[in-house]
C-alpha positions in Angstrom: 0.0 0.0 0.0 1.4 3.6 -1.2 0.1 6.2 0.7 1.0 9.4 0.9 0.2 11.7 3.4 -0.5 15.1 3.4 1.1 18.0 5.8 -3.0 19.2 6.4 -3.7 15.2 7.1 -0.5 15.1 9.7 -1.5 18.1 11.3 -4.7 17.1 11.9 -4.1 13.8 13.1 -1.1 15.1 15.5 -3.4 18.2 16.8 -6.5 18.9 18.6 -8.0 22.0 16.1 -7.9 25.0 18.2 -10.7 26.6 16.1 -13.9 28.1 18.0 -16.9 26.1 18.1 -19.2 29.1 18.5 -22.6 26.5 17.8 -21.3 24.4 20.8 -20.1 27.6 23.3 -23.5 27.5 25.2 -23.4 23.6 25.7 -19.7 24.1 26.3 -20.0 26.6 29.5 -22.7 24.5 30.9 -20.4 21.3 30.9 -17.8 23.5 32.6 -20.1 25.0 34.9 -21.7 21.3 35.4 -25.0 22.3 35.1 -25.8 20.1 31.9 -28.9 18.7 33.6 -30.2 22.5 33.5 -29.6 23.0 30.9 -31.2 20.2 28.7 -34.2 20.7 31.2 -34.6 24.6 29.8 -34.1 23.2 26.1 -36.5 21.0 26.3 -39.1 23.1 28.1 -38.7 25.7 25.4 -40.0 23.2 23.1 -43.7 23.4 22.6 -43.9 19.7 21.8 -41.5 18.6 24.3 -43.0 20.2 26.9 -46.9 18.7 25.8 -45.4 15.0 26.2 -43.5 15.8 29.0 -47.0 17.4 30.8 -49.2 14.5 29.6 -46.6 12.2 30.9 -46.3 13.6 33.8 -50.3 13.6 33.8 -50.7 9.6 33.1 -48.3 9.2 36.7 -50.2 11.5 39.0 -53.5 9.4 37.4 -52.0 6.1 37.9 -50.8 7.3 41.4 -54.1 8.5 41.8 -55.8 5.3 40.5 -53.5 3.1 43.1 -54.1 4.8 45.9 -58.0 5.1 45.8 -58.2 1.1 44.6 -55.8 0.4 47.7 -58.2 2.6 50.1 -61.4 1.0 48.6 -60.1 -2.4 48.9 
């Protein structure tokens, strides 16, 4: 096998880029500031979607909840 490679393939292998993420800056500080948790909490709440499923599934457990507890007092 003959390959030959390149000085912008060595220096990418051999070095971390340095470059600025700007799309992952946010996501970055939160890691740092180990608050990731928070932050894909507020992400997904700003969602309109997200936050429908997360209300209804949060509605089915207080009804199950609800539903155990007055089956276990009736019986």
């Amino acid at each position: 096998m003959n390959a030959i490679m390149t000085e912008f393939d060595h220096h990418r292998t051999s070095q971390p880029h340095q470059g600025n993420w700007e799309g992952f800056a946010e996501i970055d500080q939160a890691i740092r500031e180990d608050r990731l948790t928070e932050y894909r909490m507020k992400k997904a709440w700003a969602d309109p979607i997200n936050r429908r499923v997360t209300l209804f599934v949060a509605l089915i457990l207080l009804a199950f909840i609800a539903f155990v507890i007055i089956n276990d007092v009736i019986l």
